[in-house]
Every structure is written in C-alpha cells, then in structure tokens.
PATIPA-272947 format. One record per residue: residue number from 1; x, y, z of N, C-alpha, C, CB in turn. Coordinates in pm, whole numbers, plus 50000, padded with zeros to 5 digits. Glycine has a CB too. Example, Ala and Ser with C-alpha at 12.3 -4.5 7.8 and 13.67 -1.06 7.14 Angstrom:
BEGIN
{1,{51319,49431,50780},{51230,49550,50780},{51320,49670,50780},{51131,49553,50905}}
{2,{51285,49775,50708},{51367,49894,50714},{51290,50003,50787},{51408,49940,50572}}
//
This chain:
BEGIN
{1,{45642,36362,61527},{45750,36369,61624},{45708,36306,61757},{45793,36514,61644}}
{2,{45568,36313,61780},{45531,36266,61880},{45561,36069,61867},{45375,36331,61893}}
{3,{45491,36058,61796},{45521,35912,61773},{45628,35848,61775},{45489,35877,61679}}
{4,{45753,35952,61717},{45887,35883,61743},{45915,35890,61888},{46008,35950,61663}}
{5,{45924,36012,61969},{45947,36027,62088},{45845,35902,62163},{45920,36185,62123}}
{6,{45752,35843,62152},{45670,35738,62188},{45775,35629,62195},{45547,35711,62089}}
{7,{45796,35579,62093},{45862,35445,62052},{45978,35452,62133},{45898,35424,61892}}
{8,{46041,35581,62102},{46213,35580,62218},{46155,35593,62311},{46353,35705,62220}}
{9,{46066,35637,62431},{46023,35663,62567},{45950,35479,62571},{45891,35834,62586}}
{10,{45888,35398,62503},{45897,35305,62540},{46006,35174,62500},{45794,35296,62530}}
{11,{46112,35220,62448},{46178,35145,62422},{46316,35153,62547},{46194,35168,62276}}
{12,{46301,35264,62567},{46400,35293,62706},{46362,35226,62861},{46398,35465,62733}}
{13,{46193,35253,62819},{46151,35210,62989},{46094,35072,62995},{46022,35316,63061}}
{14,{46054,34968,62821},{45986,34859,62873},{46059,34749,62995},{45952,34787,62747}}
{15,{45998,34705,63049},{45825,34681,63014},{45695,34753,63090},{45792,34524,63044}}
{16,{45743,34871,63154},{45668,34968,63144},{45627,35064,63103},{45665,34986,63179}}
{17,{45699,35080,63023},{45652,35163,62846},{45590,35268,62894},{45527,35076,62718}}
{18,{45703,35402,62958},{45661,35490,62942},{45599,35579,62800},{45737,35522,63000}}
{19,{45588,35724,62778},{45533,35720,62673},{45615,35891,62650},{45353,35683,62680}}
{20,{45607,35964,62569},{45690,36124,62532},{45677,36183,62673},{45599,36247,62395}}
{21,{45569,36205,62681},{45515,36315,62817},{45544,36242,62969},{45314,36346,62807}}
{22,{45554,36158,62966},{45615,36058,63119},{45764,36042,63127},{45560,35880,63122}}
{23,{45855,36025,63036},{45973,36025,63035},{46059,36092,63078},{45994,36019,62965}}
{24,{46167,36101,63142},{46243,36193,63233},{46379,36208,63087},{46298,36101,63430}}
{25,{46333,36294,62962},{46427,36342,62924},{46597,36353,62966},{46374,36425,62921}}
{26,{46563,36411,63060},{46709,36493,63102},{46789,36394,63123},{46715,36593,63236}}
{27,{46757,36284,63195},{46871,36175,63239},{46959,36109,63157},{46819,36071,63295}}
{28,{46895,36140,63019},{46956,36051,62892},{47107,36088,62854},{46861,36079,62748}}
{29,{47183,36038,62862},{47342,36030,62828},{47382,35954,62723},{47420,35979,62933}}
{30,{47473,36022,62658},{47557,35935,62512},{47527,35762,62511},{47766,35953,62529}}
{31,{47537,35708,62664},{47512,35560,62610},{47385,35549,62585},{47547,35446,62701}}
{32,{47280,35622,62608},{47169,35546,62604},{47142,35622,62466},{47058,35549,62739}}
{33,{47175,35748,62401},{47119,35783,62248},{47188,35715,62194},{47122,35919,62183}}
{34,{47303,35647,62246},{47360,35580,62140},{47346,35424,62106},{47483,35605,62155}}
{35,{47282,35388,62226},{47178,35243,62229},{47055,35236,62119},{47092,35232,62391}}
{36,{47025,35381,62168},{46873,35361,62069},{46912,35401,61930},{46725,35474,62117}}
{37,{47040,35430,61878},{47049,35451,61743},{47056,35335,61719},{47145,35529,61687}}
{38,{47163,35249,61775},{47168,35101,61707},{47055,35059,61695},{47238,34995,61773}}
{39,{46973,35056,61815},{46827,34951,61814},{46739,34961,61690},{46716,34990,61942}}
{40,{46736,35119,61702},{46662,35202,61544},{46686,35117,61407},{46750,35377,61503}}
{41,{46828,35138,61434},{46876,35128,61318},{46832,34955,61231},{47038,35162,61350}}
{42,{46816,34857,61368},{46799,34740,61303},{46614,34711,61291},{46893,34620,61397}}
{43,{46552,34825,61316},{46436,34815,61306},{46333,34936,61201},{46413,34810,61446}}
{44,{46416,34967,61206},{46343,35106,61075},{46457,35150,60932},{46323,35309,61187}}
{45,{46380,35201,60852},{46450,35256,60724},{46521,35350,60754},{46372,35302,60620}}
{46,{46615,35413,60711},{46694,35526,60695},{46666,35643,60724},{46724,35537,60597}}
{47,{46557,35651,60653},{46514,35762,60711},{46419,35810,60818},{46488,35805,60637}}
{48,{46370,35703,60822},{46282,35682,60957},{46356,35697,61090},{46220,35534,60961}}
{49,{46466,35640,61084},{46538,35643,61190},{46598,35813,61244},{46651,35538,61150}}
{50,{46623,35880,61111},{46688,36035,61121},{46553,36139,61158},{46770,36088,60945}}
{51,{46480,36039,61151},{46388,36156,61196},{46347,36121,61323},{46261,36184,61107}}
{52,{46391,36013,61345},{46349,35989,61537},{46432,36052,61655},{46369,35820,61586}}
{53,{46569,36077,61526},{46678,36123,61587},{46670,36287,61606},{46799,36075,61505}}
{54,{46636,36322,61510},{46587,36450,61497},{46486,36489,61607},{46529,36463,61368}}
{55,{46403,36400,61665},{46312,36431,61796},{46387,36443,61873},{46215,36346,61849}}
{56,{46468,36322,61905},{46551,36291,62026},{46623,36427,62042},{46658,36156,62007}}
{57,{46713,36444,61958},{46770,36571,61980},{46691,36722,62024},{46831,36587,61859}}
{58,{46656,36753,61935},{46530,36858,61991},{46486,36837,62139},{46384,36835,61900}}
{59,{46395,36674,62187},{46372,36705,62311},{46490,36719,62421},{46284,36615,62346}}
{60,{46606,36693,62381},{46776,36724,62447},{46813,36830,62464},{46891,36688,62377}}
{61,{46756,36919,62344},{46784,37058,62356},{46706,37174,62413},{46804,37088,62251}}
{62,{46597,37085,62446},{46498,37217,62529},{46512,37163,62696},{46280,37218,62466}}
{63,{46567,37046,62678},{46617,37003,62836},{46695,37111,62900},{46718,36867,62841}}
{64,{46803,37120,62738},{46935,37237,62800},{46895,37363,62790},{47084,37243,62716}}
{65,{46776,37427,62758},{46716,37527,62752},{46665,37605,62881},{46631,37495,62675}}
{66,{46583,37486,62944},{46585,37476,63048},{46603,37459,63160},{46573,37470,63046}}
{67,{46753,37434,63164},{46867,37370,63271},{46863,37266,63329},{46890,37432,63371}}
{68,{46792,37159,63260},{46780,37015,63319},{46876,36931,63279},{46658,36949,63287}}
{69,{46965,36977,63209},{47123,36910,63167},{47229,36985,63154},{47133,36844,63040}}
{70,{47328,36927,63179},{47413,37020,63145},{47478,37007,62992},{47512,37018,63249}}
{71,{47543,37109,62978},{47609,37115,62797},{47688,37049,62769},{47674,37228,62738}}
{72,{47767,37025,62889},{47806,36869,62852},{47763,36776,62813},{47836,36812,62911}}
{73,{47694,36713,62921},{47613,36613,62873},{47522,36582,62757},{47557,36603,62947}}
{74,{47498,36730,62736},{47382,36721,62594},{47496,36741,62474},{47232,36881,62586}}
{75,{47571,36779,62487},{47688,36808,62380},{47708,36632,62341},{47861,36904,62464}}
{76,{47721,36550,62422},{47800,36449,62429},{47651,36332,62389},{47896,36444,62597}}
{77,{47584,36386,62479},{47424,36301,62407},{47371,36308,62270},{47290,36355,62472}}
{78,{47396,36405,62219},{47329,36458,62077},{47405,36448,61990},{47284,36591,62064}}
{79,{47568,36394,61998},{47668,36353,61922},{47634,36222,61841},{47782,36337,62008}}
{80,{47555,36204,61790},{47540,36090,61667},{47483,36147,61567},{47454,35962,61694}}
{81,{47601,36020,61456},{47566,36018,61329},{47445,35994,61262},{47630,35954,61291}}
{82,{47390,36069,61176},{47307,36039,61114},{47328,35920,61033},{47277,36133,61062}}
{83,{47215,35854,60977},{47235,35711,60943},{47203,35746,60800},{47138,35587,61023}}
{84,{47316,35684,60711},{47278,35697,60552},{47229,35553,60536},{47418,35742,60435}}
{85,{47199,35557,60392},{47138,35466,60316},{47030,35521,60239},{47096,35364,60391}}
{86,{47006,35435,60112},{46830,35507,60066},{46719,35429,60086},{46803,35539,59902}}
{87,{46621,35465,60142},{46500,35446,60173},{46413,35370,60056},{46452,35573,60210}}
{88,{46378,35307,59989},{46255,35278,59914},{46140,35360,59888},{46208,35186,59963}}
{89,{46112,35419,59756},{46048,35566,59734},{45896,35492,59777},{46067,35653,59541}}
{90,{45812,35606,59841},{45675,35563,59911},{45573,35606,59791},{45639,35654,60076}}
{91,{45455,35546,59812},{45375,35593,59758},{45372,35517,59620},{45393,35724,59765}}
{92,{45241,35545,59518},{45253,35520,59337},{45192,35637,59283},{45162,35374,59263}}
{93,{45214,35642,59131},{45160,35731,59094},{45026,35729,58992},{45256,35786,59056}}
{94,{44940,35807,59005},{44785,35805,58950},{44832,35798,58781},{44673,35975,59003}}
{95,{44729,35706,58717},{44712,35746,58582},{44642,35868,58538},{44653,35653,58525}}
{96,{44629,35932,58449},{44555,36036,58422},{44410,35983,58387},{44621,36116,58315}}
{97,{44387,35798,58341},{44301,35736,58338},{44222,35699,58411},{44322,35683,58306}}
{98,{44314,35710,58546},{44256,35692,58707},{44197,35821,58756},{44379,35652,58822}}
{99,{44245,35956,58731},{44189,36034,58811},{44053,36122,58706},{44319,36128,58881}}
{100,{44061,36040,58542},{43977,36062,58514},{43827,35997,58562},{44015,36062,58422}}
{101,{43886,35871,58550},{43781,35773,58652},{43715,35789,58776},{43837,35672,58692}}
{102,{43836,35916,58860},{43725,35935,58932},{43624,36050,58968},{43761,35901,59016}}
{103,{43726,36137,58853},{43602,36273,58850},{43499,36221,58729},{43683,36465,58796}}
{104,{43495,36142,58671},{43375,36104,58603},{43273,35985,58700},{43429,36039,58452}}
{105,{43297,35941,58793},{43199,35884,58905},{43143,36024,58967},{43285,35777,59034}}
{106,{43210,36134,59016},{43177,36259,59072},{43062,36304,58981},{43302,36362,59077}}
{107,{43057,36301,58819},{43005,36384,58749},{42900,36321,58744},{43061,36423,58642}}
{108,{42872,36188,58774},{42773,36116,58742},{42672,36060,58814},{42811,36046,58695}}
{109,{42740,36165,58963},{42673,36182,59088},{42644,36311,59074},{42746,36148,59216}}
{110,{42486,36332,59055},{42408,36468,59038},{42362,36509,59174},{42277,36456,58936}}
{111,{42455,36492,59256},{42435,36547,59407},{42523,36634,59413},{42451,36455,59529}}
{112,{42435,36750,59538},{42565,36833,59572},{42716,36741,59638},{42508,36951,59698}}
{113,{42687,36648,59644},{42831,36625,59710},{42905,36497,59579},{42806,36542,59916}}
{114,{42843,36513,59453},{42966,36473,59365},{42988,36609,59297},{42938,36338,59248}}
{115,{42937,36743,59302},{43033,36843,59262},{43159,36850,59346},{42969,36973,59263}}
{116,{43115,36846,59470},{43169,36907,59618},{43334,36796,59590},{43024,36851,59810}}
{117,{43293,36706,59555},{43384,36616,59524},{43504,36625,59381},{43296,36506,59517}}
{118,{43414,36647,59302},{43509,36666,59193},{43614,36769,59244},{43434,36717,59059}}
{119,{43546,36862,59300},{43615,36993,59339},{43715,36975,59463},{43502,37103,59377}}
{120,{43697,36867,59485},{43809,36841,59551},{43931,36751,59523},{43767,36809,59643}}
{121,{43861,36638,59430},{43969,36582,59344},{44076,36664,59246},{43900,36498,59262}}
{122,{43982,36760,59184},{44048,36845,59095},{44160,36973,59158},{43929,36905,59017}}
{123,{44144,36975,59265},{44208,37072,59366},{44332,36985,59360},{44130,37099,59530}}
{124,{44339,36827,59425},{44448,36805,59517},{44503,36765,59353},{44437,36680,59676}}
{125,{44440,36710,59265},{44524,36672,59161},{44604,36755,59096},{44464,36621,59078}}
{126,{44566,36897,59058},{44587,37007,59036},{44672,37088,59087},{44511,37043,59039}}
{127,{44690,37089,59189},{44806,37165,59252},{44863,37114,59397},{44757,37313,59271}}
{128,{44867,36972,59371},{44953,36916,59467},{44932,36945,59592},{45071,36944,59446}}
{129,{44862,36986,59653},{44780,37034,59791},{44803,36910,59874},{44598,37071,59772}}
{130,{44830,36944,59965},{44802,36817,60121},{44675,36841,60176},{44917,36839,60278}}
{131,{44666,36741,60222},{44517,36750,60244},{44437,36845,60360},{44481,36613,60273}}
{132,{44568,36862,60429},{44558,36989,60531},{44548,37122,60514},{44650,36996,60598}}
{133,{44616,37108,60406},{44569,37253,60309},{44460,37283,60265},{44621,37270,60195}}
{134,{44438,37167,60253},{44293,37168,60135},{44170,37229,60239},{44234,36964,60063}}
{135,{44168,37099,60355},{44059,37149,60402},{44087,37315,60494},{44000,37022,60492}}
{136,{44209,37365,60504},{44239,37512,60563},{44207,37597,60478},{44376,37546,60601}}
{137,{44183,37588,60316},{44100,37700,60280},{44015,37746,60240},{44115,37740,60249}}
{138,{44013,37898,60249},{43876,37967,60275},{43776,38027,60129},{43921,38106,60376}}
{139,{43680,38054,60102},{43667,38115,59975},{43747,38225,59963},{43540,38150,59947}}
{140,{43766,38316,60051},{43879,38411,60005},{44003,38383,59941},{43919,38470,60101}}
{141,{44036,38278,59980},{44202,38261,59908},{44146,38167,59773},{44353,38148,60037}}
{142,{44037,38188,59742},{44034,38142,59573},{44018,38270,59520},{43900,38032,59514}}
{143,{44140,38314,59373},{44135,38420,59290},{44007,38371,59115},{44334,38450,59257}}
{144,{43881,38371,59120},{43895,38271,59000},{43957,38330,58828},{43727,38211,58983}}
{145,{44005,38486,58866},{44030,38512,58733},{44168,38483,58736},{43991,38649,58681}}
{146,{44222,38432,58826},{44379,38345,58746},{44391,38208,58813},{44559,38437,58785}}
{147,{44284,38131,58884},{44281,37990,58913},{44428,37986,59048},{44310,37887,58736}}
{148,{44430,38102,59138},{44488,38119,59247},{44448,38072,59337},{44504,38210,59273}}
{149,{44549,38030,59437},{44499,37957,59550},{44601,38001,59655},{44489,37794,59526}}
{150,{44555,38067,59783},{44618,38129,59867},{44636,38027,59999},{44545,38258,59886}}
{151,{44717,37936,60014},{44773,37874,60128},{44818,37929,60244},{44858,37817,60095}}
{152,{44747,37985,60306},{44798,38074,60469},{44829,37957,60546},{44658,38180,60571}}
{153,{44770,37846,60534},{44793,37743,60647},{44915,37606,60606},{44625,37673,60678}}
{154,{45005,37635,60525},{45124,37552,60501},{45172,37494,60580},{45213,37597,60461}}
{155,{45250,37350,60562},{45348,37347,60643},{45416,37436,60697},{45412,37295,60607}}
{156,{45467,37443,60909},{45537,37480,60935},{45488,37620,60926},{45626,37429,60886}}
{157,{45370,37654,60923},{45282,37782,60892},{45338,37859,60764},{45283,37889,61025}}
{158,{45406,37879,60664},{45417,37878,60577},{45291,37923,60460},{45469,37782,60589}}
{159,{45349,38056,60436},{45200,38080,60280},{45269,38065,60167},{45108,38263,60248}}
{160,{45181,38032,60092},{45249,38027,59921},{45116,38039,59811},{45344,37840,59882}}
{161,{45113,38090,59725},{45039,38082,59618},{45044,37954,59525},{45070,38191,59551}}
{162,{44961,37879,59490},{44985,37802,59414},{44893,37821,59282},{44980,37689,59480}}
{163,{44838,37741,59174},{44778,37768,59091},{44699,37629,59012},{44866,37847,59026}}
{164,{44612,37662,58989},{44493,37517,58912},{44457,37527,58817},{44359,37480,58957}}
{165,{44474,37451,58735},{44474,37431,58598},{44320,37467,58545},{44521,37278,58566}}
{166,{44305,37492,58419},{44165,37565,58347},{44029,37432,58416},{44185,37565,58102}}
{167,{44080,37264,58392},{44005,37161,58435},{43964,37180,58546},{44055,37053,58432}}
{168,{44033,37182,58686},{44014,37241,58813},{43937,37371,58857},{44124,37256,58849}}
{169,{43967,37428,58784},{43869,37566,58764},{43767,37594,58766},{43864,37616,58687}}
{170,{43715,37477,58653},{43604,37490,58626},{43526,37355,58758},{43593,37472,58447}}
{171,{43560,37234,58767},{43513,37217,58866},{43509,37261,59003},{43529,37149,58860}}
{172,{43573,37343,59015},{43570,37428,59118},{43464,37520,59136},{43672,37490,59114}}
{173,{43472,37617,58999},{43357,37695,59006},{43181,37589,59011},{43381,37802,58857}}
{174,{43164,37539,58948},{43095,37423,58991},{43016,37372,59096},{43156,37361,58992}}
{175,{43120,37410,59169},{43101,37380,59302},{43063,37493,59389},{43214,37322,59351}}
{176,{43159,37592,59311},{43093,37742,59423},{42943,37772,59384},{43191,37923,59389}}
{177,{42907,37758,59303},{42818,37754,59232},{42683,37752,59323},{42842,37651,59145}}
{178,{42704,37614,59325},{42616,37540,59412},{42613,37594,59583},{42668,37382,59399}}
{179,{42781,37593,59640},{42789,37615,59747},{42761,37769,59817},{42895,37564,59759}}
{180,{42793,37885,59725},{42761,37980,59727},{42943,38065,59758},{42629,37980,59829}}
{181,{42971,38195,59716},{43058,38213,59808},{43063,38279,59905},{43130,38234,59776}}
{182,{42961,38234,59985},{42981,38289,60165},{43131,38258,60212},{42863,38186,60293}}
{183,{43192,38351,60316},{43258,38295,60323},{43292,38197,60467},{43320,38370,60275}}
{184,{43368,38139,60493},{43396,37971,60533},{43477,37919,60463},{43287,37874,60524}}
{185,{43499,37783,60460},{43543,37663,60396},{43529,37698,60283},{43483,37541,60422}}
{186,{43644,37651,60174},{43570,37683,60051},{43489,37500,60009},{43712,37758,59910}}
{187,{43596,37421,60102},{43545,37245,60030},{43488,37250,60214},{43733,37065,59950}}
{188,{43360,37219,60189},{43276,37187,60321},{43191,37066,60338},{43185,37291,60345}}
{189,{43136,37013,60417},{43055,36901,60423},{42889,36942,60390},{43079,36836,60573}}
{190,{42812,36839,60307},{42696,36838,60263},{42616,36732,60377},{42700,36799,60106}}
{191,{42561,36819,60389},{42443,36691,60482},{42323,36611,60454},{42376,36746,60585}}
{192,{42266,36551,60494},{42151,36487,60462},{42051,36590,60423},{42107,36401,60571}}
{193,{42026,36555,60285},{41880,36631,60223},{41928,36717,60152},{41773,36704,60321}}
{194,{42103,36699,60115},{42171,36851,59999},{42177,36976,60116},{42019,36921,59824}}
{195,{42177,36993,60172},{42236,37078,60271},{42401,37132,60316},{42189,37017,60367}}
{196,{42418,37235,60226},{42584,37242,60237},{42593,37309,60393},{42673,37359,60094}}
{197,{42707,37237,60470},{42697,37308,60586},{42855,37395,60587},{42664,37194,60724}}
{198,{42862,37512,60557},{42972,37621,60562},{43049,37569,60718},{42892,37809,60564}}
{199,{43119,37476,60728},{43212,37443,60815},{43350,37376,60783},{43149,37373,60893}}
{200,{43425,37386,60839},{43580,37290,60843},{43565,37118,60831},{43667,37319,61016}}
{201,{43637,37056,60695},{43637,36912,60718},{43713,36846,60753},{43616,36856,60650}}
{202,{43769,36746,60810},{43854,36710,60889},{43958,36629,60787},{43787,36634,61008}}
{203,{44098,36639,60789},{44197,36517,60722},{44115,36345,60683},{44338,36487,60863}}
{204,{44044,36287,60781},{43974,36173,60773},{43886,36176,60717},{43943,36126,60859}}
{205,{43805,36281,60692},{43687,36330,60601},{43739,36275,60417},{43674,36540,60627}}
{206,{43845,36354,60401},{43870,36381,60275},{43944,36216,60259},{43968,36537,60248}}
{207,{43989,36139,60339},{44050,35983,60349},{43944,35895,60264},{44059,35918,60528}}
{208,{43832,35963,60324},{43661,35888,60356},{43616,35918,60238},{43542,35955,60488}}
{209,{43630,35999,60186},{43574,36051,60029},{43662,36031,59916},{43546,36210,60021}}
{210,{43768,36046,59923},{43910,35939,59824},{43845,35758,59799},{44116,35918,59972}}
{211,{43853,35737,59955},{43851,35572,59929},{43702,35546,59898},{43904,35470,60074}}
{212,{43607,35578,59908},{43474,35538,59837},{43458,35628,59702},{43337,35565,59943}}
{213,{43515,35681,59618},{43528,35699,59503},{43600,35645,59434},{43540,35782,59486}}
{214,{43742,35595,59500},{43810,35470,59437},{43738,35368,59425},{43915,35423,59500}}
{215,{43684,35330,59506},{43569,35223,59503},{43469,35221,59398},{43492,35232,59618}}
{216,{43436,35308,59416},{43301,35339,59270},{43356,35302,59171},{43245,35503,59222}}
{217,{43493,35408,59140},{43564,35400,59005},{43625,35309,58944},{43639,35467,58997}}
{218,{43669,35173,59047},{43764,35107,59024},{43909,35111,59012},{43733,35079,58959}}
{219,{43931,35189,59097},{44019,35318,59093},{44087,35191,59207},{43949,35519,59146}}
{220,{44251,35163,59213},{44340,35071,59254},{44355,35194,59443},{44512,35046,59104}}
{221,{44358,35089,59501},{44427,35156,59654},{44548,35262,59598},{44519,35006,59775}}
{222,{44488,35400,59701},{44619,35477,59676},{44577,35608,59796},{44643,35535,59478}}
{223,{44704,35672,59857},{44674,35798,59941},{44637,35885,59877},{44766,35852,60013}}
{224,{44586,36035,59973},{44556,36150,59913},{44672,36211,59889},{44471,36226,59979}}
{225,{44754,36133,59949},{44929,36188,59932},{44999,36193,59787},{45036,36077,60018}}
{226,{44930,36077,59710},{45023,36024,59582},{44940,36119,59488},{45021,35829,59534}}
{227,{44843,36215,59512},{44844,36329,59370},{44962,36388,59417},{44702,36459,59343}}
{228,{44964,36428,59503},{45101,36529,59546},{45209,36468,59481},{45144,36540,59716}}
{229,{45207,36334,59504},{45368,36288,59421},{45296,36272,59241},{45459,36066,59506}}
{230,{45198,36285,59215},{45179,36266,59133},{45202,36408,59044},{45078,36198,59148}}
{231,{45176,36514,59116},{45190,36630,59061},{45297,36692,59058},{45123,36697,59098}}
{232,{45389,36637,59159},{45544,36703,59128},{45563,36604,59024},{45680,36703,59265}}
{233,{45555,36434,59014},{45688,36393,58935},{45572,36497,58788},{45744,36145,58918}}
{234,{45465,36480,58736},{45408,36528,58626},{45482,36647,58565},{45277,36559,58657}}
{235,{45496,36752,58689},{45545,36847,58657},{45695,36852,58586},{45529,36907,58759}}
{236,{45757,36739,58725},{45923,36728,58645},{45919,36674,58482},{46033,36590,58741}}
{237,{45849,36554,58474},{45848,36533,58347},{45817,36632,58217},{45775,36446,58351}}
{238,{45754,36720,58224},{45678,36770,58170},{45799,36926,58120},{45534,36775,58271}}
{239,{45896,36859,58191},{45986,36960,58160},{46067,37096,58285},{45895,37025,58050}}
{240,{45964,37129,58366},{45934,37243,58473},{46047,37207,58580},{45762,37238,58545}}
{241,{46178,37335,58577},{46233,37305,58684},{46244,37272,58811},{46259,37341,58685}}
{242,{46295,37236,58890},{46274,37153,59000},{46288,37271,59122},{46390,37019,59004}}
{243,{46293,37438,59104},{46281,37533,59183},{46161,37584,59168},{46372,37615,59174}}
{244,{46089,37553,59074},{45944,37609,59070},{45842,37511,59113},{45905,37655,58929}}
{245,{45910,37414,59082},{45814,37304,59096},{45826,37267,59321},{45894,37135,58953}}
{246,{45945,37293,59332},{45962,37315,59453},{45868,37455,59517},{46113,37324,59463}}
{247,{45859,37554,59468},{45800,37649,59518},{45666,37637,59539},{45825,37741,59457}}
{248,{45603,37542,59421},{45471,37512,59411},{45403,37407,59514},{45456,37469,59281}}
{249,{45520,37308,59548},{45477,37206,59640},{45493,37262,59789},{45562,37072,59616}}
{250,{45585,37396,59827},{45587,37436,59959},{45694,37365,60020},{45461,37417,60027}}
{251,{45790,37313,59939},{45927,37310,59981},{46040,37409,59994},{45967,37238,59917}}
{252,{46071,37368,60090},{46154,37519,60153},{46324,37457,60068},{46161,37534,60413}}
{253,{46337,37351,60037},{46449,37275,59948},{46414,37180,59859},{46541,37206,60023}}
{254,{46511,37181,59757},{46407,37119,59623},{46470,37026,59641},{46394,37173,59458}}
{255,{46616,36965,59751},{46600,36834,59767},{46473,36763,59801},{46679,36807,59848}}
{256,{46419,36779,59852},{46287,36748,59931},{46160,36687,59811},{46231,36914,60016}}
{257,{46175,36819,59702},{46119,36775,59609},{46164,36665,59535},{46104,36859,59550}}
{258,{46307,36643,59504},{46372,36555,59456},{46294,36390,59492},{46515,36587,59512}}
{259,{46265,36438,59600},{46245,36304,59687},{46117,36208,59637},{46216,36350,59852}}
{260,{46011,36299,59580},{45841,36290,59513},{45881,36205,59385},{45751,36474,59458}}
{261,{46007,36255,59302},{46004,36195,59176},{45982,36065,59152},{46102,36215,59123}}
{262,{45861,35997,59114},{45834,35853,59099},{45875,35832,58926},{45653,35813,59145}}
{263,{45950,35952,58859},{45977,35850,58690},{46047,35777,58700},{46033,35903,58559}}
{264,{46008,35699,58568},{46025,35546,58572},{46196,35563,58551},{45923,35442,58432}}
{265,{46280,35442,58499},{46381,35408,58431},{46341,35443,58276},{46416,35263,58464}}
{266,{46248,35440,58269},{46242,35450,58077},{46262,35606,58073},{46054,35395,57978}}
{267,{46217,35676,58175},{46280,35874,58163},{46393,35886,58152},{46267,35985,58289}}
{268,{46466,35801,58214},{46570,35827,58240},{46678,35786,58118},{46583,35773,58362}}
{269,{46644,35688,58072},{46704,35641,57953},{46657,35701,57788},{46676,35492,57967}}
{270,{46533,35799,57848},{46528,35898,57712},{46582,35993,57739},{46405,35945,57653}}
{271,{46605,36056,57874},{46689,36172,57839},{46845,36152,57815},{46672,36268,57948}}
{272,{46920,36015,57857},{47015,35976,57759},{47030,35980,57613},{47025,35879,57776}}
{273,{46946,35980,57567},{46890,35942,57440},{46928,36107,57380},{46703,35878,57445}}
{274,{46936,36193,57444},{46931,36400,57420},{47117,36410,57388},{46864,36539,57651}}
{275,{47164,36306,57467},{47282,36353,57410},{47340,36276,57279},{47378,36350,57516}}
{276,{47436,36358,57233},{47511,36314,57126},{47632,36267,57082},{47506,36371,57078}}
{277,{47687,36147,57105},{47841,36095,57116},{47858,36082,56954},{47871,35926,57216}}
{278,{47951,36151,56875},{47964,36138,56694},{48068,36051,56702},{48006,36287,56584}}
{279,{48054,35912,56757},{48134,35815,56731},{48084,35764,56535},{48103,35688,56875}}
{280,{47988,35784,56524},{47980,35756,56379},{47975,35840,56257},{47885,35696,56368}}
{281,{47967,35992,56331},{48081,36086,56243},{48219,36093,56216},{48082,36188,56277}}
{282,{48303,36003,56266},{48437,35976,56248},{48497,35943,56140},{48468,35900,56313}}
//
C-alpha cells in the first residue's frame, strides 16, 4: 500500500515527486482521484490499479477521521469506479519433478543446512505457507503426531491451522532432529562450522535459499510464491473443495482462492468430458 500511495504522491507532485508521508492528503478532490484513475488506468493492469485505489481511498478516509476534509469532499473524492477487466494469471506452476529435484540436491547436501532446507522446501510445498509464515514459526506450533502447523502470524494477523503431508513430516522431523527442539524458530539459520543459530530468518533469506537450489537442481526461475499457487491449484485438481482449500491457504474468501488456480484448458475440457448428453441413445 505503501508503494501505491508512492506512485500517486509522485505522480500528483512531479517533478518534485513527493512521496506517501510528504503529501498533503487532504487537499485531494474528485478531479484529481479522478485524474489519477485515468492515468492508472493507461499504465497498470486491472487489478493493480484497484488496489491503488483502495490506498487512495483509505488514506481519504482517515483524512475524514481526522477532520482534515470534509464529508463532502471525501464523499465526492472517493466516488470512483472500480476498474474491471481480467488481469493475466501471475506466477507458474512447479512440477512434482521440479520440487523433487530440489529436495533431492537438499538430500545430497549432508550439511546441516541441506536438512534445514529440505525442511523448508517441504513446508512451503506442503502446505502452501508464505514465506512470512514460514519464517514466523515457532517449534511450538509444530504438532508432530498429526503433521500440524499453528500459524499465529497470518495475514492481516490471522491464525489458522494448516497441515503437512507424511513427506514433509518426515523432513521436517529431520531437521528437528538435528536442530533440537529448543524453542525459537522452528526453520533458523546455520552458520559457519554447522552451527544452528536458534534465531528469526528474514523473507530474503528464504529468496536466497530457493534461488541457489534452483540453481543446483536445474530447477527453471520461479517464486517462493508459486508452491502456494502450486498447492492450491494441486489441491483443486485433486478434487478438494474450494472452501477447504480456501481455509487452508488463509483466505478469508475463496474468491481469492479462485484466483491461484493455474489448471490448464485440458482440466477443463475433462471435466466436460463428466457430463452426459444421450444424443446417441435416441
């Protein structure tokens, strides 16, 4: 949100390009949100744009919160349409050949930090975890007699239980193994000389350990994001309604989930294939 509020605070003031926190909010009136929708609009996707709008508004409304506008004015400022169209789905999705590829580089690194690793591949592949999650939890929120995983730190602060498959499990345990379960971090950084250090790893950490195992593996460019899409569309395919499968990813709407589904056209044309027209029982 910050970043959008960036782009509109310098798109209002260049060529001195103010920035979110320098901008005089309050002054903004219907012509000018309604300038920057157009401008948006010929410079970003669909949805990119609704979510800039979505800042804009918000910082409009704590203006009027605070009496730096009046309700008029913000009534009359915050009056735009959201912009339809569909976006181009982000992201690809992992082979099961790929993410075998790269917990078998992990396995074949007899260091503490290719367990430390598997156990983290097998986490995000496994239960669709963001990577913010990942590194927010603790050995406590691992159950290992039902492969539970306690998310206190969700989106939007948000807890949810999720769950990891028997494969994950076991590299997991693996890993505690080695790491001990003090508690801390349950996925922590190893230091020079095998030294696990019981601390917090950072989002860029886990970036840093994805892309040099792709590397090893031969493993094609991809985010820590696309197990996540990889694990909802798996799940949809696989049969699993789209409210559980929503519950599991920490969507508060399973439109949202809707959104992850990367199956192909050929899904789609087998589950055509389920129904039955008896034009040749006639």
């Amino acid at each position: 949100m910050r970043k959008s509020l960036n782009v509109i605070a310098r798109m209002l003031t260049a060529p001195v390009e103010s920035d979110a926190l320098s901008l005089d909010w309050s002054k903004l009136r219907y012509q000018h949100t309604a300038a920057i929708r157009s401008v948006l609009m010929e410079q970003y996707a669909p949805a990119t744009v609704n979510r800039m709008l979505c800042a804009l508004r918000r910082v409009l409304k704590e203006a009027l919160r605070l009496g730096l506008i009046s309700a008029d004015d913000y009534a009359t400022a915050v009056d735009l349409k959201g912009v339809r169209g569909d976006s181009p789905l982000r992201g690809r999705l992992l082979k099961p050949s790929e993410v075998a590829a790269l917990l078998n580089d992990c396995k074949n690194d007899r260091t503490l930090i290719g367990k430390r690793d598997a156990a983290l591949i097998a986490i995000l592949s496994g239960s669709g975890l963001r990577r913010s999650e990942l590194v927010a939890l603790d050995t406590v929120d691992y159950k290992q007699e039902d492969g539970s995983l306690q998310v206190r730190k969700g989106k939007g602060g948000k807890w949810r239980t999720v769950y990891i498959p028997s494969g994950a499990v076991a590299a997991l345990n693996a890993w505690l193994d080695v790491r001990s379960n003090k508690s801390g971090a349950l996925i922590c950084p190893v230091r020079r000389g095998g030294h696990v250090q019981v601390g917090r790893m950072t989002d860029q950490a886990v970036m840093n350990i994805l892309r040099k195992r792709a590397n090893r593996a031969g493993v094609a460019n991809f985010s820590p994001h696309d197990f996540r899409r990889t694990f909802i569309t798996s799940l949809l395919t696989a049969g699993v309604d789209v409210l559980t499968v929503s519950r599991l990813a920490g969507h508060a709407d399973p439109a949202t989930t809707a959104k992850y589904d990367l199956r192909s056209e050929e899904s789609k044309r087998q589950a055509v294939q389920l129904l039955h027209i008896p034009y040749d029982d006639c």
